[in-house]
C-alpha positions as CSV (number, residue, x, y, z in Angstrom):
1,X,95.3,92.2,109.9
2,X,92.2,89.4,110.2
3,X,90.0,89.5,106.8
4,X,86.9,89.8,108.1
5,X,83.2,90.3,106.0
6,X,83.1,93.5,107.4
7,X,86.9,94.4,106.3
8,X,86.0,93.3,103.0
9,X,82.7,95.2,102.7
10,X,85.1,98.0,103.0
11,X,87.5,97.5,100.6
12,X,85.2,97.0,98.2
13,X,83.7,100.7,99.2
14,X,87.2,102.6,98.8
15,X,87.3,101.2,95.4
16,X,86.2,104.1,92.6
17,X,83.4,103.4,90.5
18,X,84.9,102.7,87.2
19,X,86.2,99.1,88.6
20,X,84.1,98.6,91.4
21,X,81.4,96.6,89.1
22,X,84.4,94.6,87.7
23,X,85.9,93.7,90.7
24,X,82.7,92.7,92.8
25,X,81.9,90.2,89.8
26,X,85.7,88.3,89.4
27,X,85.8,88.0,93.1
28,X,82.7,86.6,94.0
29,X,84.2,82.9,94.0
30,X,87.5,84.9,96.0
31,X,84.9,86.3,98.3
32,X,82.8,83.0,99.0
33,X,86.3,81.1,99.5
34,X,87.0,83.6,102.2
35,X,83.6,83.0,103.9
36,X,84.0,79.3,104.2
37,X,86.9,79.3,106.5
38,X,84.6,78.1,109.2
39,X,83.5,75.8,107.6
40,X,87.0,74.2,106.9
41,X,87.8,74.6,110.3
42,X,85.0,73.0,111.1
43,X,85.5,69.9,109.1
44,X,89.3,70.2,110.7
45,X,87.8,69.6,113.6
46,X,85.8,66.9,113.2
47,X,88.8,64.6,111.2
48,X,91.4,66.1,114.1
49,X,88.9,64.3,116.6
50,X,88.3,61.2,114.3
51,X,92.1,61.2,114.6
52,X,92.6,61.7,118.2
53,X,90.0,58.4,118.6
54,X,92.5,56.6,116.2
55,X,95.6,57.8,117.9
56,X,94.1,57.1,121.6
57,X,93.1,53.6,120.5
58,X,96.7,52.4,119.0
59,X,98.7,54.1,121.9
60,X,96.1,52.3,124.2
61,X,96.6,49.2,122.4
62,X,100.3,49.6,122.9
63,X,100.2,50.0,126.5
64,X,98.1,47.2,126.9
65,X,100.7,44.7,125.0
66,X,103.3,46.5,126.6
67,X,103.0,48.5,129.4
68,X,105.0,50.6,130.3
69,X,106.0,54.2,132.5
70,X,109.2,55.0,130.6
71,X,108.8,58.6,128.9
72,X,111.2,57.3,126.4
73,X,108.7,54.3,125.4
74,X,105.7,56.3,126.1
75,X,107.4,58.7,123.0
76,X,108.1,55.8,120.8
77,X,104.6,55.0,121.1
78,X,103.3,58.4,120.5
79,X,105.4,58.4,117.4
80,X,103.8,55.6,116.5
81,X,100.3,56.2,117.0
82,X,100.8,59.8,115.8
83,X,102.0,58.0,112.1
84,X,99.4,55.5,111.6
85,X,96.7,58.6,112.3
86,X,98.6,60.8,110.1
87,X,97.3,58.1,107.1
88,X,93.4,58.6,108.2
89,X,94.6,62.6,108.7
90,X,95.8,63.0,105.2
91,X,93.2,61.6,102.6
92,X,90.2,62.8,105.2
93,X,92.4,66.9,105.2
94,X,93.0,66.7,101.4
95,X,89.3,65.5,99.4
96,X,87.0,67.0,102.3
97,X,88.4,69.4,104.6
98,X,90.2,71.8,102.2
99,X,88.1,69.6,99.0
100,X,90.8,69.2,97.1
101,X,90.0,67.1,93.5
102,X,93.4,66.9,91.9
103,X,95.5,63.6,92.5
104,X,98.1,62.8,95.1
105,X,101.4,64.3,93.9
106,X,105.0,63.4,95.3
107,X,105.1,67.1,96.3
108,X,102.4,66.8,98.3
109,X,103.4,63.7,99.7
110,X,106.7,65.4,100.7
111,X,105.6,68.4,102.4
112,X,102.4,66.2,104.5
113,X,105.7,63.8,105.6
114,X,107.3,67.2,106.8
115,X,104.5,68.5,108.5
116,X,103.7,65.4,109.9
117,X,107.4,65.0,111.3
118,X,107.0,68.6,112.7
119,X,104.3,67.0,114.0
120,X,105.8,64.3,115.8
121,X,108.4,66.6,116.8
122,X,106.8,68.8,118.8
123,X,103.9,66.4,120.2
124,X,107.5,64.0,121.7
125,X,108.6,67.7,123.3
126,X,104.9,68.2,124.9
127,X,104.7,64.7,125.8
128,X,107.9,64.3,127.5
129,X,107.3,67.7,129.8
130,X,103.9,66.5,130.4
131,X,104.8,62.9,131.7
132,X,107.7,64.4,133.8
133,X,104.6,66.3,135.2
134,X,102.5,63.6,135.8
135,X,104.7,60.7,136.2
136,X,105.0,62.2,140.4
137,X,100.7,62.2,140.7
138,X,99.4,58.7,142.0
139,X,97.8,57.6,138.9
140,X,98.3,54.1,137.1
141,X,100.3,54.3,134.0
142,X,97.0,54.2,131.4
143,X,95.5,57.2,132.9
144,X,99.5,59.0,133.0
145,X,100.1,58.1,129.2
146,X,96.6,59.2,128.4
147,X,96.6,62.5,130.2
148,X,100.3,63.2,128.3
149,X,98.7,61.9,125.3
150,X,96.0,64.6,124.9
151,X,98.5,67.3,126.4
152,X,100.3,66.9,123.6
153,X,97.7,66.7,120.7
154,X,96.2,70.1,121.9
155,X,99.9,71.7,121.6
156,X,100.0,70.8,118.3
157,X,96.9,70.9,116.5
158,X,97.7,74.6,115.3
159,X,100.9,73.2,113.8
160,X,98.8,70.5,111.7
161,X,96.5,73.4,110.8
162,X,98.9,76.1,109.7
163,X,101.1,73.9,107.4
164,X,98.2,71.4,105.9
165,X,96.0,74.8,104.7
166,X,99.1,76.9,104.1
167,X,101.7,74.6,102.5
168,X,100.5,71.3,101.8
169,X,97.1,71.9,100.5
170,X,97.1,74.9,98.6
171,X,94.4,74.5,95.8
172,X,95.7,74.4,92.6
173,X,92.8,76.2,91.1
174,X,93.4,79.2,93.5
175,X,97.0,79.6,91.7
176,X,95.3,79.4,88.4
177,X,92.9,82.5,89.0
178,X,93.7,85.9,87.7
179,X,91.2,89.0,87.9
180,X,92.1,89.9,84.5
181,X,91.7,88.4,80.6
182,X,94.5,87.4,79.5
183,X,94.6,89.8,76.2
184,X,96.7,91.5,73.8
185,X,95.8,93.9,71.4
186,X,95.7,92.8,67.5
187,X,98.7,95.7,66.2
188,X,97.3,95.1,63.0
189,X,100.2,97.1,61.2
190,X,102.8,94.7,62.7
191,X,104.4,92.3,60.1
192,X,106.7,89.5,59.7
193,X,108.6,87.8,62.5
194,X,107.5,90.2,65.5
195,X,103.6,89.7,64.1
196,X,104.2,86.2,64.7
197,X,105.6,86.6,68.3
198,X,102.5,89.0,68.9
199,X,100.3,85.8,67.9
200,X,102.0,83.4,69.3
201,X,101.5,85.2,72.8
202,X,97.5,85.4,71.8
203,X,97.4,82.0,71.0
204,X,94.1,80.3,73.0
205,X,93.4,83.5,74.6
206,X,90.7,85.3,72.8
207,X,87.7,86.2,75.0
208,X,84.9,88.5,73.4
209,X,84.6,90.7,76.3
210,X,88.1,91.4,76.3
211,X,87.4,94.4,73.4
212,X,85.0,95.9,76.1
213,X,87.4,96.8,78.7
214,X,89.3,100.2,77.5
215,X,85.4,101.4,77.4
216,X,84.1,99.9,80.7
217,X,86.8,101.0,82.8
218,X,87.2,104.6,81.2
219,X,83.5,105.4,81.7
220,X,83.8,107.8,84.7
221,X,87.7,108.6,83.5
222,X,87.4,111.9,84.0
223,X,87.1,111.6,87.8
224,X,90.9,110.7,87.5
225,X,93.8,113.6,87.8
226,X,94.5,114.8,84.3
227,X,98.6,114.2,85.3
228,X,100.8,113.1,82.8
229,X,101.9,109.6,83.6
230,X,104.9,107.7,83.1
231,X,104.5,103.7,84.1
232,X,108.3,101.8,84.6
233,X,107.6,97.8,84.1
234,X,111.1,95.6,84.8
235,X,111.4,92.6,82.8
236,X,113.2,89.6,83.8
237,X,112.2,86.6,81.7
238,X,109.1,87.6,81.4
239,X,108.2,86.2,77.6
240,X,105.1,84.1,79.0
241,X,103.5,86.5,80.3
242,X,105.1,90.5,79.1
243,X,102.9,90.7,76.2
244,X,99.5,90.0,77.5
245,X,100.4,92.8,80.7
246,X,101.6,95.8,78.2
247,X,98.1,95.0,76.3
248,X,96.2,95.2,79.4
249,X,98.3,98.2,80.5
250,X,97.7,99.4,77.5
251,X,94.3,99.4,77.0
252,X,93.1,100.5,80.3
253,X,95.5,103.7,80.9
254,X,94.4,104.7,77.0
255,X,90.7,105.1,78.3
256,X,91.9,107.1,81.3
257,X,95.2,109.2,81.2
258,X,95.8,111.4,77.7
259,X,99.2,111.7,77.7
260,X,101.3,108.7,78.8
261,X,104.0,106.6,78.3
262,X,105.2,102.6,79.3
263,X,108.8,102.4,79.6
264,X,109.8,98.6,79.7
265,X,113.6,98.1,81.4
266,X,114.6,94.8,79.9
267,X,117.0,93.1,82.2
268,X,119.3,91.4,80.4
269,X,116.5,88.8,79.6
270,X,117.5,85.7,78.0
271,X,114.7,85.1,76.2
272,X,111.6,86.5,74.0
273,X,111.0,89.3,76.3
274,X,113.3,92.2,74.5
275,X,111.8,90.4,71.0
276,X,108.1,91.0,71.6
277,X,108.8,94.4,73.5
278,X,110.0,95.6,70.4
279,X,107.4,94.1,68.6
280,X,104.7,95.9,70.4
281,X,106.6,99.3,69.8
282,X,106.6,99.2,66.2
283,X,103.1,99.6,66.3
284,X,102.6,101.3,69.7
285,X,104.5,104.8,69.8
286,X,104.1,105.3,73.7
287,X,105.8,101.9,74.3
288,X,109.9,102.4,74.7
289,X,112.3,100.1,75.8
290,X,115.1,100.4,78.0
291,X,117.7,97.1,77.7
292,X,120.6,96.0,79.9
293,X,122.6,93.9,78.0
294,X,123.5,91.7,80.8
295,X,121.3,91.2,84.6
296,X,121.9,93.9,86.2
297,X,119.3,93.4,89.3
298,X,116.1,94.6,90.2
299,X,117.3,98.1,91.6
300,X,119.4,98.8,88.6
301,X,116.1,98.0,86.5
302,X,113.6,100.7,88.3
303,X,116.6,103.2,88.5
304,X,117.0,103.4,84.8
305,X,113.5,103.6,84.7
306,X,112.6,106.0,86.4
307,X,115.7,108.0,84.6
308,X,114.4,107.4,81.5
309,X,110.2,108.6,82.5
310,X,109.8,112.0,80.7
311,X,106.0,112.7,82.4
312,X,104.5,114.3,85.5
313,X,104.1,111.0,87.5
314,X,105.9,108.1,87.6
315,X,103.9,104.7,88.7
316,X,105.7,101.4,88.4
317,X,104.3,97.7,89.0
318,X,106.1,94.5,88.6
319,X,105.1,92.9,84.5
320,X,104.5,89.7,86.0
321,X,101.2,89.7,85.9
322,X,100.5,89.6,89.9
323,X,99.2,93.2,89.9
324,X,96.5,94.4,88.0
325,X,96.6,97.9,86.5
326,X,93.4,98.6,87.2
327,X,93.6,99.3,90.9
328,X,96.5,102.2,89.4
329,X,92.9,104.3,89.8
330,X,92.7,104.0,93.8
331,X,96.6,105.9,93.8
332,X,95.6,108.5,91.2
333,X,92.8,109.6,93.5
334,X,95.0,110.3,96.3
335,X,98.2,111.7,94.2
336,X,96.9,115.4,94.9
337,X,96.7,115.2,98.3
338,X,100.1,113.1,99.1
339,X,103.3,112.8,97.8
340,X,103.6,109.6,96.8
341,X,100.9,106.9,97.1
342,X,102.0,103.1,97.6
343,X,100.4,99.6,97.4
344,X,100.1,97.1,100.2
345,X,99.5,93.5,99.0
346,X,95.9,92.4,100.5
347,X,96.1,88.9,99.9
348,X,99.6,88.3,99.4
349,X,99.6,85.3,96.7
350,X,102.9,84.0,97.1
351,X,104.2,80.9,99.2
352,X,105.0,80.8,103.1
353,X,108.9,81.3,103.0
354,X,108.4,84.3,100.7
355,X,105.9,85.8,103.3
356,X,108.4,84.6,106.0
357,X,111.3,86.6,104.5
358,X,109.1,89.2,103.5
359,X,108.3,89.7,107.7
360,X,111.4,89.5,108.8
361,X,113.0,92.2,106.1
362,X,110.1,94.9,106.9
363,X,110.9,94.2,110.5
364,X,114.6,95.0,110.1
365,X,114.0,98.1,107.8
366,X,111.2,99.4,110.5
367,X,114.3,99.4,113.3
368,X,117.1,100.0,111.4
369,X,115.8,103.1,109.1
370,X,112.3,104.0,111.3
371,X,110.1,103.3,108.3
372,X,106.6,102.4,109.2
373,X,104.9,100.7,106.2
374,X,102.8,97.5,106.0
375,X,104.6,96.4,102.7
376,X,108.2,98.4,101.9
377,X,108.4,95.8,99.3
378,X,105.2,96.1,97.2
379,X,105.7,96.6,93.5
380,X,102.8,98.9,93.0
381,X,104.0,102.7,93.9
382,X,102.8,106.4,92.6
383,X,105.7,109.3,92.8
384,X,106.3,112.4,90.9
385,X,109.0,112.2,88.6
386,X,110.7,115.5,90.1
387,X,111.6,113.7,93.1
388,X,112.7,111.1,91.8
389,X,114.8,112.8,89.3
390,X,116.1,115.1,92.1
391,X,116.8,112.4,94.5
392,X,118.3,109.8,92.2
393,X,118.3,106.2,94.1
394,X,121.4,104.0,94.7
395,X,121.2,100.7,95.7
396,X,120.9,98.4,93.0
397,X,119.1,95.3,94.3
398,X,116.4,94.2,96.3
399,X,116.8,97.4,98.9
400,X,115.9,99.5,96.4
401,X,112.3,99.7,98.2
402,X,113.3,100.3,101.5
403,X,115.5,103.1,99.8
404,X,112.8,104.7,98.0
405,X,110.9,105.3,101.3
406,X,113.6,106.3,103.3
407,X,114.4,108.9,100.4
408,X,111.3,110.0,100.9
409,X,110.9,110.2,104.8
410,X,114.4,112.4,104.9
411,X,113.2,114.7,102.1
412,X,109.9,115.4,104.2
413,X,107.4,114.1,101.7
414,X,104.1,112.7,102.6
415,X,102.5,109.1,101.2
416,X,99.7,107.6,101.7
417,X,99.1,103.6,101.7
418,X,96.5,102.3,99.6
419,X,95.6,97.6,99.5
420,X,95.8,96.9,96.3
421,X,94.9,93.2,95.2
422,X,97.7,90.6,94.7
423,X,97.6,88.0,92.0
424,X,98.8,84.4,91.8
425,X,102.1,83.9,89.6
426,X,101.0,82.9,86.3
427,X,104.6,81.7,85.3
428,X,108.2,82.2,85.1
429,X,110.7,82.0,88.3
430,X,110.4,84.5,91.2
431,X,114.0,85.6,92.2
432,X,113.0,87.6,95.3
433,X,113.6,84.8,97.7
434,X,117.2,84.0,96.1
435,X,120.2,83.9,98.6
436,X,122.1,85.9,96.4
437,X,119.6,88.3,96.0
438,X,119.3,88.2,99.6
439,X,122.7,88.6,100.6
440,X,123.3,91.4,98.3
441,X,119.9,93.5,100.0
442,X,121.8,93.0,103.8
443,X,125.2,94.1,101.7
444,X,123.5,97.3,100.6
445,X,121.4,98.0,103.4
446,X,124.7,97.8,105.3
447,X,126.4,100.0,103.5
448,X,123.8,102.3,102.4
449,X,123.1,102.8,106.7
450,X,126.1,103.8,107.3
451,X,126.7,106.2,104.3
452,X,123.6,108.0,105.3
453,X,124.3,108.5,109.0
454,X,127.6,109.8,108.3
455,X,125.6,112.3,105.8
456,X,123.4,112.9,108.2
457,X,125.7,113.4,111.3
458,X,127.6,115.8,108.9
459,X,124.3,117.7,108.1
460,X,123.4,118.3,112.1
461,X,126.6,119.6,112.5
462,X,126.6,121.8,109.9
463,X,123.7,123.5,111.0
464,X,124.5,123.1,114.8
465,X,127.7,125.7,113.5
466,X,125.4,127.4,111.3
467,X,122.9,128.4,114.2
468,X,125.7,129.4,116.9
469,X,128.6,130.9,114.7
470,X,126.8,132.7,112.1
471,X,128.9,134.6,109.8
């Protein structure tokens, strides 16, 4: 999908009034940094040329000290000259094409030196085809170098693109952002040891609109379906960050949904997390906690969860803080009219190997189990708790997703896909992209496959015998 102002204009139109205000005034600076794209390509442009000149000039220089028609020379040279411009490329690329302020890092030095190889890499390949071209045409051997020469730049000038804007420059500021306050409530009533852990979440983050928000997003909360909800949150290590999202949560779904519940599935966390949980339940009643007493995996977590939701719907989001409740409003429109209503990330805030793997998966589960979703992975889903009760899920790791759907496709229920807005990480470790993780999602999806085909096979026949040998 290409973001486009149009594209945008619409999203911002399916959103319901009660957070549409909100939303159009925390993403203004999102919004504006969306419109300058051209702009940055533009100034790409411009320092790609001013680098082209610098690369032209050395190779030329070369070939004048030492001429030469080897392609093997000609692609020492072009290593060469490609280097020395990478220098000019990178400070020019970093303070005024994607105008970033915060000093060189070793990181960021590593991954330009990648890029840069890449670079190099793929500029020799163009440069060596292009001079085998050539090297036959009756031209001296300035005019064959230089014609290989800017051959090869314009094959690789996407590469330099693509992996300075989405890898090696990625603003620092853009990770920081969140569309929410960081807040959690004052449980006045809570005492002691798990008062202090309450504070010591709160510390530096007390913002005096932050009272305001049950209020301002529950103003038109009787447009919402008066179901009974039931919202699952799996907890991995999440003490940094666990007690400011159950506030938020919290606060908003009290201004909108009379009878609900949070059930918090604890897996086997390590630290503070099952601590402050608890300390938020002793003054919140609604707040229960579910706790594996060792890691158990991210399908064992929702699983339990949604065993243990008691109410009419059952909505779960990851309690990392990338997901903002408030967009839980766009699904509870739709509830009545489909059977389940799932997120797609819009702006998918995580980093390019996550996106990579995130591709490639929904690409295997679209062939292998014909589910046609933009995001089978998105931790931001709507069901009713009957069906999940009556079809209780089975894989316990990462395909638990792609499980949830297909459960849902074979029981011939109906969703509907909704873009909800994806937040940057504000802490903690993300295991998603784990090879272990990994390995065990193919493991299951293996075995769950062929489990389900056999059930299936067995069910066609069944009915093929039903149909022509009735009793």
């Amino acid at each position: 999908m290409i973001e486009t102002p149009e594209l945008h204009k619409r999203e911002i139109d399916d959103i319901p009034d009660l957070i549409r205000p909100r939303y159009i005034e925390q993403h203004a600076h999102h919004v504006f940094k969306r419109g300058s794209l051209p702009g940055q390509v533009l100034r790409f442009g411009l320092v790609g040329g001013l680098n082209t000149l610098v690369d032209l000039l050395i190779l030329n220089g070369l070939l004048w000290l030492i001429p030469t028609t080897s392609s093997l020379m000609l692609l020492a040279y072009n290593a060469l000259a490609y280097s020395l411009g990478a220098v000019n490329s990178f400070f020019l690329n970093k303070y005024w094409t994607f105008r970033e302020k915060q000093g060189t890092t070793r990181r960021e030095l590593a991954r330009f030196t990648l890029t840069t190889l890449c670079g190099i890499g793929w500029s020799s390949i163009i440069l060596w085809l292009a001079s085998k071209a050539l090297h036959t045409l009756p031209v001296n051997t300035t005019v064959w170098a230089n014609a290989s020469k800017i051959v090869a730049i314009a094959g690789t000038v996407l590469i330099s693109y693509l992996g300075m804007r989405l890898w090696v420059f990625v603003s620092k500021a853009q990770k920081k952002q969140t569309r929410f306050p960081a807040y959690v409530p004052a449980y006045t009533n809570v005492r002691g040891e798990n008062r202090a852990l309450l504070l010591g979440e709160r510390r530096g983050t007390a913002d005096a609109r932050e009272p305001r928000l049950a209020n301002e997003d529950g103003e038109k909360a009787e447009s919402l379906p008066p179901h009974s909800l039931s919202v699952v949150l799996p907890a991995y290590n999440e003490d940094h960050v666990i007690g400011v999202t159950l506030g938020h949560v919290l606060n908003v779904l009290a201004a909108w949904v009379k009878d609900f519940e949070v059930v918090v599935v604890n897996d086997g966390s390590t630290d503070r997390t099952g601590a402050i949980v608890s300390a938020i339940m002793d003054a919140e009643p609604r707040v229960r906690l579910v706790t594996h007493a060792r890691n158990q995996g991210y399908g064992s977590t929702l699983a339990d969860g949604f065993a243990a939701a008691t109410k009419e719907l059952t909505f779960f989001m990851d309690s990392d803080g990338q997901f903002d409740i408030r967009d839980l409003a766009r699904l509870l429109l739709l509830i009545d009219e489909f059977d389940a209503v799932i997120g797609y990330r819009l702006d998918r805030q995580d980093t390019w190997v996550r996106k990579l793997n995130a591709w490639g998966w929904n690409a295997l589960i679209r062939n292998v189990l014909g589910i046609h979703a933009r995001d089978i992975d998105c931790a931001f889903k709507l069901l009713r708790t009957d069906f999940l009760h009556q079809h209780p899920l089975e894989t316990r790791g990462a395909m638990i997703n792609a499980e949830l759907l297909y459960q849902l496709k074979r029981a011939g229920y109906s969703y509907r896909e909704v873009g909800v807005h994806h937040l940057p990480r504000r802490g903690g470790r993300a295991t998603g992209a784990n090879p272990r993780v990994i390995a065990r999602a193919f493991r299951e999806l293996f075995i769950s496959v062929r489990k389900w085909r056999r059930e299936e096979r067995a069910y066609a026949q069944h009915i093929f015998v039903s149909e022509h040998h009735p009793f």
